[in-house]
Structures are given as structure tokens and as C-alpha cells.
C-alpha positions as CSV (number, residue, x, y, z in Angstrom):
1,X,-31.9,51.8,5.1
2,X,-32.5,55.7,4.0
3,X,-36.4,56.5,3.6
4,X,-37.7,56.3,0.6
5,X,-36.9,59.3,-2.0
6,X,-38.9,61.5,-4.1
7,X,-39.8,60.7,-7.8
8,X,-38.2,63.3,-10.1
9,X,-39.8,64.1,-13.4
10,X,-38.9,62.3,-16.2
11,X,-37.2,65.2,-18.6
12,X,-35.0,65.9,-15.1
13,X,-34.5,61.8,-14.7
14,X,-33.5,61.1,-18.4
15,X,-31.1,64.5,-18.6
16,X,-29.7,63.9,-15.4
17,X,-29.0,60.0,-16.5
18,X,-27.8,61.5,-19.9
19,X,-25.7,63.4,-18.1
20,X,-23.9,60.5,-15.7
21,X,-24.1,58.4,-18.7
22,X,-21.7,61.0,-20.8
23,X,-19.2,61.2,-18.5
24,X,-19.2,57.2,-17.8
25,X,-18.3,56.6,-21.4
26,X,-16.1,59.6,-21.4
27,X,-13.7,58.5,-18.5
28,X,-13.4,55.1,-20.6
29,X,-11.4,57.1,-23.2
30,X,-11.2,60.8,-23.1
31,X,-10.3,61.1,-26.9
32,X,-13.2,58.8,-28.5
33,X,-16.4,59.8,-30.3
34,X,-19.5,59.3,-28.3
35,X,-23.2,59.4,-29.7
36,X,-26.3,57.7,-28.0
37,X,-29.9,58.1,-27.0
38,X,-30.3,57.9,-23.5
39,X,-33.9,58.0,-24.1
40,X,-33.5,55.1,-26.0
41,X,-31.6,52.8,-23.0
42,X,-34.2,54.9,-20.6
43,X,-36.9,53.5,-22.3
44,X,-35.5,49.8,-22.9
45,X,-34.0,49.8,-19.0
46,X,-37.8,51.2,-18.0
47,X,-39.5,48.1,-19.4
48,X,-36.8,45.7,-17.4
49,X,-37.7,47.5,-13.8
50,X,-41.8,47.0,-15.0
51,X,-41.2,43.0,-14.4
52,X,-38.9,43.7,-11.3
53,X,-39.1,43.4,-7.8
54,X,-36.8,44.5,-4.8
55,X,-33.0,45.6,-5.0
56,X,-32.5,45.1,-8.5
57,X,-35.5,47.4,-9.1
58,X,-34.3,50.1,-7.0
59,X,-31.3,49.8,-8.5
60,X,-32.3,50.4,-12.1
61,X,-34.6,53.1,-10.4
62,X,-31.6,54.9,-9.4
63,X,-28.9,54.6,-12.3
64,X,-31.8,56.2,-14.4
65,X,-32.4,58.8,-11.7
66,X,-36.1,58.0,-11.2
67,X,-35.9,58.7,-7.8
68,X,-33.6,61.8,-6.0
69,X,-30.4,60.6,-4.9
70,X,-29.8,60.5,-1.1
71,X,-27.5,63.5,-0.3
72,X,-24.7,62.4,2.2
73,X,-24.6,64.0,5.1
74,X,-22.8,67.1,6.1
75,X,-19.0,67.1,7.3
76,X,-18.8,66.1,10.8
77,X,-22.0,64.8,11.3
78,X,-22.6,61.5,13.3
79,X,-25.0,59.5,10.7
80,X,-27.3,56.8,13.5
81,X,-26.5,53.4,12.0
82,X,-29.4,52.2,13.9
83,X,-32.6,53.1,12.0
84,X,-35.5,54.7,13.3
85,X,-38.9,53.4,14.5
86,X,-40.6,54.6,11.4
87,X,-37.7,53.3,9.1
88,X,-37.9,50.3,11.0
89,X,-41.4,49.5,10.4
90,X,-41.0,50.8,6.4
91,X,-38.5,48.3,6.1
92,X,-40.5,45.7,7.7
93,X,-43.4,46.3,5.3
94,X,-41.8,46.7,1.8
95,X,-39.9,43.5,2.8
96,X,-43.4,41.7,3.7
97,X,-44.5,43.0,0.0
98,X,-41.4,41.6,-1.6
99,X,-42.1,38.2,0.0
100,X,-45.4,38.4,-0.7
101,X,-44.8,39.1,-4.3
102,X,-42.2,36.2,-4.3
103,X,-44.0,33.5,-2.4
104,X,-48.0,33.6,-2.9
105,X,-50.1,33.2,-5.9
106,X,-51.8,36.4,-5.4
107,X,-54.8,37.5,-7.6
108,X,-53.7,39.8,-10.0
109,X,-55.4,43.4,-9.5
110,X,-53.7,42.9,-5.9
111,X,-50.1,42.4,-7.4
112,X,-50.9,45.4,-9.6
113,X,-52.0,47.6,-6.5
114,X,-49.2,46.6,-4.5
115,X,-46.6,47.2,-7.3
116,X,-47.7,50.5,-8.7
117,X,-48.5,52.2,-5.5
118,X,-48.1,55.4,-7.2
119,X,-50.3,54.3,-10.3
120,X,-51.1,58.0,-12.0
121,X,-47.9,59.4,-11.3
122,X,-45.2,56.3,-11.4
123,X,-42.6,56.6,-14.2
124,X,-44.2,54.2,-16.6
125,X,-46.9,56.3,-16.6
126,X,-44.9,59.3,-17.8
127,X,-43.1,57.4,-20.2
128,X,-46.1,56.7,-22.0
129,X,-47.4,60.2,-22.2
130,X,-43.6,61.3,-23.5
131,X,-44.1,58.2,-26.0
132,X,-47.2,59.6,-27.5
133,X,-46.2,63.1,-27.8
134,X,-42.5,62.4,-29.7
135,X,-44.4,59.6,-32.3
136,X,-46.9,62.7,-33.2
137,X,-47.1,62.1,-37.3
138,X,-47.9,66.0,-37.8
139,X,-44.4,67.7,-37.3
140,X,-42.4,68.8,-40.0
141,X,-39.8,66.1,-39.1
142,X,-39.1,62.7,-38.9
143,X,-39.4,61.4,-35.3
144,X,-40.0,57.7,-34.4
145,X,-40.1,55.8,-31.2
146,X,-40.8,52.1,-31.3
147,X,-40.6,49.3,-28.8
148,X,-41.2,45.1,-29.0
149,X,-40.9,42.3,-27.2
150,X,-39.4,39.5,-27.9
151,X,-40.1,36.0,-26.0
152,X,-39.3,32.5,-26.3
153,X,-42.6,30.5,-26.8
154,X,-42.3,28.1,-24.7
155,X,-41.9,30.5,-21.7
156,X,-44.3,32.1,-19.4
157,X,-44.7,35.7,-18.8
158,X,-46.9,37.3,-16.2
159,X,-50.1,39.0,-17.8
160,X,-49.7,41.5,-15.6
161,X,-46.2,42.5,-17.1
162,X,-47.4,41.7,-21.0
163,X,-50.6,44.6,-20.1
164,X,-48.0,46.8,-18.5
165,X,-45.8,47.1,-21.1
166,X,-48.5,46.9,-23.9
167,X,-50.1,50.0,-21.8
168,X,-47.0,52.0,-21.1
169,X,-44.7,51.2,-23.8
170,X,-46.8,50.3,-26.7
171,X,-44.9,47.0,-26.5
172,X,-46.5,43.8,-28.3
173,X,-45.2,40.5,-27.4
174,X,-44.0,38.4,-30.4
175,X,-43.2,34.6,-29.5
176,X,-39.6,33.4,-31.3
177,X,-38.0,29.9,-30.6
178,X,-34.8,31.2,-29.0
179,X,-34.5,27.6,-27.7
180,X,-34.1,25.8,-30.8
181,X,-33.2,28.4,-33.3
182,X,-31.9,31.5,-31.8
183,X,-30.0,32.8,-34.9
184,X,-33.3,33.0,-37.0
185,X,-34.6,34.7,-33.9
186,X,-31.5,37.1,-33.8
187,X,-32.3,37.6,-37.9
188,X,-35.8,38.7,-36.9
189,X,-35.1,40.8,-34.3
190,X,-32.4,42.9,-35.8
191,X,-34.6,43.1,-39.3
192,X,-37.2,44.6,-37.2
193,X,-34.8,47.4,-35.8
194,X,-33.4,47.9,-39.1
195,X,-36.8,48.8,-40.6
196,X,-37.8,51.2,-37.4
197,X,-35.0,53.0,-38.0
198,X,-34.4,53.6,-41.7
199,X,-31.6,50.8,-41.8
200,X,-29.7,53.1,-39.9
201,X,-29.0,50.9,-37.4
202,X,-27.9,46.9,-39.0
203,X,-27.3,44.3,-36.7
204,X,-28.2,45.7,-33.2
205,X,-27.5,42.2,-32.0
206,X,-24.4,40.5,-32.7
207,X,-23.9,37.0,-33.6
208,X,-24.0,35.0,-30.1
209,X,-25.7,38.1,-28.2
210,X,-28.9,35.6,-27.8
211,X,-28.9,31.9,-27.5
212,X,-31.2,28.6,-26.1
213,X,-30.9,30.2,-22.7
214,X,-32.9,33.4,-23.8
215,X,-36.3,34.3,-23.0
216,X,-36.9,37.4,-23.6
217,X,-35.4,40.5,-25.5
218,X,-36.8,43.9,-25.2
219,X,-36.0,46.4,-27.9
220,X,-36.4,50.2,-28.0
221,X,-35.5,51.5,-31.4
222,X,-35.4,55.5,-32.3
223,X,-35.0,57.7,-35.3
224,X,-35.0,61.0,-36.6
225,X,-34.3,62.8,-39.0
226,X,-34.7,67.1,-39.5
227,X,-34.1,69.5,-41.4
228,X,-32.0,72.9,-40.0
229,X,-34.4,75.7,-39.7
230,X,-31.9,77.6,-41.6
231,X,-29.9,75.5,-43.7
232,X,-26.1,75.9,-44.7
233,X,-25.8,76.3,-48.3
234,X,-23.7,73.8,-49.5
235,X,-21.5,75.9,-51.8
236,X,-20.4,78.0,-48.5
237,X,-18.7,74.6,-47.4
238,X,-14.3,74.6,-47.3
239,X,-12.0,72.5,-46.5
240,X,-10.2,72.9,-42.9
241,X,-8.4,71.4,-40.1
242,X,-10.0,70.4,-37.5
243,X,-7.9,70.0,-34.3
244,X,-8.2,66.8,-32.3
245,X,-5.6,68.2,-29.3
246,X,-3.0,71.3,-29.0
247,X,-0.9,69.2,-31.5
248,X,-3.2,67.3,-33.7
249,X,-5.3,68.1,-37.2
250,X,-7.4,66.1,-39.1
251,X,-9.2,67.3,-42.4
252,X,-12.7,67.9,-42.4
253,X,-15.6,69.8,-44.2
254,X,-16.5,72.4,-42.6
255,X,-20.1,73.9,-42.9
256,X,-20.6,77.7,-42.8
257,X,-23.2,80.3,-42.6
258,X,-24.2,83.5,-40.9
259,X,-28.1,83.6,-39.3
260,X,-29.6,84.8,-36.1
261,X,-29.4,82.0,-33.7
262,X,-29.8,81.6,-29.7
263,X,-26.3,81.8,-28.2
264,X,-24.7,82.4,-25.0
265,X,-21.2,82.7,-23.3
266,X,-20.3,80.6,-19.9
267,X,-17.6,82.0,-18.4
268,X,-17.4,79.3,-15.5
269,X,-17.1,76.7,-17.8
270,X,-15.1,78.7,-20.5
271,X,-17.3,77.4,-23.0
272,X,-19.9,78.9,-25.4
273,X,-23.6,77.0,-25.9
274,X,-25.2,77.7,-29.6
275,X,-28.8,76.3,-30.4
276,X,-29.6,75.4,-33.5
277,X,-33.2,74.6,-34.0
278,X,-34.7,72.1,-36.6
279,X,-37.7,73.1,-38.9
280,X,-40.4,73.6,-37.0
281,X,-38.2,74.5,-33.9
282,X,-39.8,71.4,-31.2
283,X,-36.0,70.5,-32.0
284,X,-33.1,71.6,-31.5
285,X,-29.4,71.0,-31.1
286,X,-27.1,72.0,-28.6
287,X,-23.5,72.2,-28.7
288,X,-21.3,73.3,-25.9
289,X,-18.0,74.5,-27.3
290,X,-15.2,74.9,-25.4
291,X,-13.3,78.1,-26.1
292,X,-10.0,76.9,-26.6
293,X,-8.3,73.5,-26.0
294,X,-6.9,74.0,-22.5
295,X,-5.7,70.5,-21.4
296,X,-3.9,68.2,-22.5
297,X,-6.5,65.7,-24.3
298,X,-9.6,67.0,-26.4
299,X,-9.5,70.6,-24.0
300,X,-13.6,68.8,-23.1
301,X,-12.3,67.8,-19.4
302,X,-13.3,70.8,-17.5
303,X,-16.7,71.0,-19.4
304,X,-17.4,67.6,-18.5
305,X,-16.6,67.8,-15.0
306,X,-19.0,70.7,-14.5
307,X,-21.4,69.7,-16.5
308,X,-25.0,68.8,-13.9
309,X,-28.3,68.3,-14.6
310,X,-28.9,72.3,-12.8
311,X,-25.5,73.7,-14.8
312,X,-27.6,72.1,-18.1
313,X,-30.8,73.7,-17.2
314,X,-29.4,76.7,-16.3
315,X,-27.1,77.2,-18.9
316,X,-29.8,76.6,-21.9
317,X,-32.8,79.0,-20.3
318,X,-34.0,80.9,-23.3
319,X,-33.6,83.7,-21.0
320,X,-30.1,83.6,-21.1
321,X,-29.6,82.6,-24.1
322,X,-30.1,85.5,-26.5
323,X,-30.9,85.5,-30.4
324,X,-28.1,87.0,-32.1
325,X,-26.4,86.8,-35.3
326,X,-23.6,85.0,-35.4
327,X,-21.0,83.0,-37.4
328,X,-21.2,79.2,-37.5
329,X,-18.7,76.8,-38.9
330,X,-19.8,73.3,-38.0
331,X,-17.9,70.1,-39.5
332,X,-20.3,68.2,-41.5
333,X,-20.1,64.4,-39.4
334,X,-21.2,61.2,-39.4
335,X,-21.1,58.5,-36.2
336,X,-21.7,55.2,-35.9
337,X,-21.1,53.9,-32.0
338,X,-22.4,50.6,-30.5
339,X,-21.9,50.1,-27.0
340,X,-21.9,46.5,-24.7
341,X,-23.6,48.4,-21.6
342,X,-22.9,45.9,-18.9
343,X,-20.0,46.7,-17.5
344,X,-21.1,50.3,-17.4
345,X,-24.4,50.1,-15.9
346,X,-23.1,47.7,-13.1
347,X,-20.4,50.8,-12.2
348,X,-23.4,52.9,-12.6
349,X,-25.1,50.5,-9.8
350,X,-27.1,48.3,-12.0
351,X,-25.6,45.0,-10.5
352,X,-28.4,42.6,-9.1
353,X,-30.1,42.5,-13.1
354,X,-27.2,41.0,-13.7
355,X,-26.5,38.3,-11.3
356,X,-28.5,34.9,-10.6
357,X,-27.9,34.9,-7.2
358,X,-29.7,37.7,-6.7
359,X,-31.4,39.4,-9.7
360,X,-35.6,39.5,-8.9
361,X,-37.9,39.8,-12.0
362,X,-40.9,38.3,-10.1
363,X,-43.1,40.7,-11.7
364,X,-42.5,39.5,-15.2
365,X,-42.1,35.6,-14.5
366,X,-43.0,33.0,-12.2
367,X,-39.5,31.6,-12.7
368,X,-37.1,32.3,-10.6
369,X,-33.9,31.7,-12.5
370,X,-34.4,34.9,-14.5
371,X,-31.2,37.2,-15.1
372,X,-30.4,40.2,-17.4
373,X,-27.9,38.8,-19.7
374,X,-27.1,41.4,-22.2
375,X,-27.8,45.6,-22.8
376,X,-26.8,46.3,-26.5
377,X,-27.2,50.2,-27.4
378,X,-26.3,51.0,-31.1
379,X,-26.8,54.5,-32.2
380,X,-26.2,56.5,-36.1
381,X,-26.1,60.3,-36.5
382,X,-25.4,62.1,-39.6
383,X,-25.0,65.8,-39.5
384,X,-24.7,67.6,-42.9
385,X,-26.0,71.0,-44.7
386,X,-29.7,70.3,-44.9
387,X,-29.8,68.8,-41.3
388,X,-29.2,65.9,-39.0
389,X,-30.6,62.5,-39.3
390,X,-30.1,60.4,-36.1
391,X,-30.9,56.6,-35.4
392,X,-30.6,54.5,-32.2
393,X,-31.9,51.1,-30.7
394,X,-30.9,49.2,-27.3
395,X,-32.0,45.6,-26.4
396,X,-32.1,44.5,-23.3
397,X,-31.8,40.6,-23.6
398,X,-33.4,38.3,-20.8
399,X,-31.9,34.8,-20.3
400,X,-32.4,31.6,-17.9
401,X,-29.5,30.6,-16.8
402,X,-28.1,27.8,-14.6
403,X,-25.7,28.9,-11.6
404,X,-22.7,29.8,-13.9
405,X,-19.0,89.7,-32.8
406,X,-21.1,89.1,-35.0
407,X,-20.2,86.5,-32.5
408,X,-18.4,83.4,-34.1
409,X,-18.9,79.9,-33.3
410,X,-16.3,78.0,-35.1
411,X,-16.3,74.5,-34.1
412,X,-13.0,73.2,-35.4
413,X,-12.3,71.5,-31.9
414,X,-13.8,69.1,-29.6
415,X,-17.4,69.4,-28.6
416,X,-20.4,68.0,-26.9
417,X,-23.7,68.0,-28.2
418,X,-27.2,67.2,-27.6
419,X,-30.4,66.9,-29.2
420,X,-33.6,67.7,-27.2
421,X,-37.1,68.3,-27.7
422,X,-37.8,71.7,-26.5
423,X,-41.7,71.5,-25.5
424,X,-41.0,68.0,-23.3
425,X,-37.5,69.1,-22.3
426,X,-36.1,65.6,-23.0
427,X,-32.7,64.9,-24.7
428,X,-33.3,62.5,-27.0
429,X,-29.5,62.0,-28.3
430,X,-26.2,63.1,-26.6
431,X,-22.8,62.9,-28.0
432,X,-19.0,64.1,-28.3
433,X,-17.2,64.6,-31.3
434,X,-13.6,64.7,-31.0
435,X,-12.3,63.4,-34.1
436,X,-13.4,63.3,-38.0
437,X,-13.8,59.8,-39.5
């Protein structure tokens, strides 16, 4: 086993996740629209690892790039399978603490200690000093986190856990009886998301996504909603093709102005990176354009492929990215996407949540039958002349279950886009549009 890693910072953790994320969901179909809020999953995923213990911890540590990933080692060099003394006795002790953890009854405040070793500067932690800043009520926009548990009443749940994710997450327990009527539990749940998020989001959990077996449904659910610092003016709006490939046009609306706005040109991606700030400027969106449609799908390939967490940073330093006036045409779009995240968390190397044999939540139950049944992200963007009004929610469902010049920017291609809060330096939604509804 490799020794332990550093903890990254959470704006370089959710970016970087955003990031693999993207290009997960954009190797399932190279054509497809894609809009979520990997803030939103971070958040949802964050309140899982808080009630677990061992492997599957570490894994949901690492597919949300919590901790650096382990470099492999250069070409050529011979890699010791046998591990070191120090490794050796590492391993030994956080293998003692997951037995402990596992097999005694241990007072509480020494479960806490031995969990959050790291208690001021572990991830939870961070989370809930992002948490507080983003639900700040004086800001000229509309910006709203929210998170709930869900639990079935007649299950029980380690206090330790409850105060954790009260604490971190602002996250109230509210007892349902999955067991004996889990559609009117479904009802309730999905009415609560609906009302978080401006009934942006309906129906966040589909008919049979919960059943008798469930225990426990976390739910993060996000909205915002801004207005452009300098607005299109709706009379400047045409008709035009927008072109989906080298072959292929669809119509769309296409909004237009001229303003001074932060731009800049990458040559090493081919691509040019506009920012356009929200009122109040603590938003902003980004959109990477490429400048022509080079390949043979959307012309988004190379972009994606070069596309790092550094290449992001990099790319977007207000350094480098100039104000200058410039000539924007952006379609005016709206997305609705929902995604089943199983499959692609476990090839993201989420896998032991989801398996009895050998998922560990012994920090959120004395059971030990506990398994990560379901991750349901659903996320609604709107993007028009006044400004962009965005929506998102992912549950994470818990069940018991039995072994079984002026410069122009004219975006009438394919492009990727993010929106980030600029003082905290955390993407809050990231998508791709390729192709008008």
C-alpha cells in the first residue's frame, strides 16, 4: 500500500473532479448535451464518506480528488512490491482502527478522534465553510444550497454521524416509513427538492429508485439564478444556424451584443475562453470555444482531452485574461439532464459503496448490511438575455439489502461551459452544449 496522500483544497478537489467527471460523461457519447453541478454530487458523495469506514472511504475520497492522486512511477523504474517498515507499520495501524471501529462498542468522542484525525482541516470541515459562504442572502443573485436526510424510522443511525452531518452539512434528519410506504416517502422527498430549487428540478427520484429495503436517502439540492452584468437586449436577438458538426445545422436564437468583457486566446488548445460575469461579478460563466470544428464529431475532442485541473487554472488567470471589447453571439439554451451515476462512479473507482460484500458504512450504522444503492443527479439550466437560471439536486439512496477584433466570439458551434464562483474558486455547474433542443 502507497503512504497516505496529501489533502488538496476543496475548490482544486471539486474542479479537478468536475473535470474527470466531464470527460466521463463525454466519452459515453461525444455528441450529447451535458449540464451538472459537481458541487452538487461533491456535496451529496461527501455526506456518504462521513458514515464510512476503510476502502470504500478511500475510494469515494479519491474519485472526488480529496486526496492527491499517487503519481506512477517513472519509465524504467523497479517499483519494491514489498512495503517498507514504516508502510508496514501504517498499514498495521489504520487496519487496527478499522477493526476497532468495526468490532467494539467504543465511547463516542473516541470514534470521533479516531475518525477525523485531521478535525480543523478534514474536508467536511471545508465543505461547511464553502456551504455558508454560497447560501449568503445579501448578493444580488439567487444562490441556494440545501441538504436533508432522509431515514427510515425504524432504523438506527450513529449519533455521531446525525451531529456530523448536522455540523458540516446543515443536514437535519427526517424519519419516513420507507418500509411500509416508500412511494409516499419518494412523494416527500422529491416535493422537498422541488421547492429548494424553484420547481426546476420535478421528480429527482424516479418511481422504484427507493423501496422497503431503503434506509436512508441523502439529498443535496442547488439553485441559482443571475442576472448578466451586461445584459443582451432582446431586440439585438436573430435567427441563425447553429452547427452541430462539419455537416450539420440546427436553428437557434442567437443572442448578441458588444461590451468589454475578460477574454483570452489558447493557442495550444485552439480554443478561445470568454467570461461573462453575473451582477455583482462573485459569478461568472465560462465558456471555452473552440475555434473551428476540427474533427469529426462536435470539433470539442481536443479541448477535452487537454483540458486539467492546472490547464483550467491556468487558462482563466485574470492575468491572462484581459478586458477587451468584444463581439458575443451566444444561443439562448435551455437543458434538462438527469443522470443514473452508478455505473459511472464505479469506472471512476467508486466500487465497494456499491457492493454488500464489501461496502463499510460503520460510521453511520451499527448494521452491517448497509450498501449504496442508488446516486440520482438531475440538473436544469436556462440561459437567455437577462441571464442564466440554473438548478440541480443528487440523492444518494442508502438501502439494506440481503446478499443479492473587436475580437468576436460567435458561439454557433459546440462548447463547454462552466459556472464558478470567483471569490471561493468553486465550479458550481459544468456543462456542454452541442445541440439546440
Amino acid at each position: 500500500m502507497a503512504s497516505p496522500s496529501p489533502a488538496v483544497s476543496l475548490p482544486k478537489a471539486n474542479t479537478t473532479f468536475c473535470l474527470d467527471l466531464l470527460k466521463q460523461l463525454s466519452d459515453e457519447d461525444k455528441t450529447a448535451n451535458i449540464f451538472f453541478s459537481p458541487f452538487s454530487i461533491s456535496s451529496a458523495l461527501a455526506m456518504v464518506m462521513l458514515g464510512a469506514g476503510g476502502n470504500t472511504a478511500s475510494q469515494i475520497s479519491e474519485v472526488l480528488c480529496f486526496m492527491e492522486k499517487q503519481q506512477p512511477p517513472p519509465p524504467g523504474e523497479i517499483v519494491s512490491e514489498k512495503p517498507s517498515a514504516m508502510q508496514s507499520q501504517m498499514n498495521t495501524r489504520l487496519q487496527m482502527q478499522t477493526q476497532i471501529q468495526q468490532s467494539t462498542r467504543l465511547p463516542k468522542y473516541l470514534l470521533e478522534c479516531l475518525k477525523n484525525r485531521d478535525s480543523e482541516d478534514d474536508v467536511h470541515a471545508k465543505f461547511s465553510k464553502l456551504l455558508e459562504t454560497l447560501n449568503n442572502p445579501d448578493v444580488p443573485y439567487n444562490l441556494s444550497v440545501a441538504n436533508r436526510l432522509y431515514g427510515e424510522q425504524t432504523f438506527q443511525f450513529l449519533e455521531g454521524f446525525l451531529a456530523g452531518t448536522k455540523k458540516h452539512y446543515n443536514a437535519e434528519l427526517e424519519s419516513l416509513d420507507f418500509n411500509s410506504n416508500a412511494e409516499e416517502a419518494r412523494v416527500k422527498i422529491n416535493s422537498w427538492v422541488e421547492k429548494k430549487t424553484q420547481d426546476k428540478i420535478k421528480d429527482l427520484l424516479a418511481s422504484g429508485v427507493v423501496d422497503s429495503a431503503t434506509v436512508l436517502v441523502l439529498v443535496n439540492a442547488i439553485y441559482f439564478k443571475g442576472n448578466w452584468d451586461q445584459q443582451f437586449e432582446e431586440d439585438s436577438t436573430i435567427d441563425a444556424d447553429f452547427r452541430l458538426n462539419k455537416n450539420d445545422t440546427k436553428p437557434v436564437k442567437m443572442m448578441r451584443q458588444k461590451s468589454k468583457f475578460s477574454f483570452a486566446t489558447i493557442p495550444e488548445a485552439n480554443c478561445k475562453i470568454l467570461e461573462m460575469p453575473y451582477e455583482g461579478k462573485d459569478l461568472s460563466m465560462l465558456i471555452l470555444l473552440p475555434n473551428d470544428i476540427e474533427d469529426d464529431t462536435t470539433g470539442l475532442e481536443k479541448l477535452e482531452k487537454e483540458l486539467t485541473y492546472e490547464k483550467f487554472v491556468e487558462w482563466t488567470r485574470p492575468d491572462l485574461m484581459g478586458q477587451t471589447e468584444i463581439e458575443v453571439r451566444l444561443p439562448r439554451f435551455k437543458m434538462e439532464e438527469t443522470y443514473d451515476m452508478n455505473d459511472v462512479l464505479k469506472s471512476m473507482g467508486m466500487v465497494d459503496a456499491f457492493d454488500l460484500t464489501k461496502s463499510d458504512f460503520s460510521g453511520m450504522s451499527p448494521a452491517t448490511n448497509l450498501v449504496l444503492s442508488k446516486v440520482v443527479h438531475k440538473a436544469f439550466v436556462e440561459v437567455n438575455e437577462e441571464g442564466t437560471e440554473a438548478a440541480a439536486a443528487t440523492a444518494a439512496v442508502i438501502s439494506e439489502r440481503f446478499i443479492m477584433i473587436p475580437e468576436v466570439f460567435i458561439a454557433d458551434h459546440p462548447f463547454l461551459f462552466f459556472i464558478r464562483h470567483n471569490t471561493e474558486k468553486s465550479v458550481l455547474f459544468a456543462g456542454r452544449f452541442c445541440s439546440p433542443v
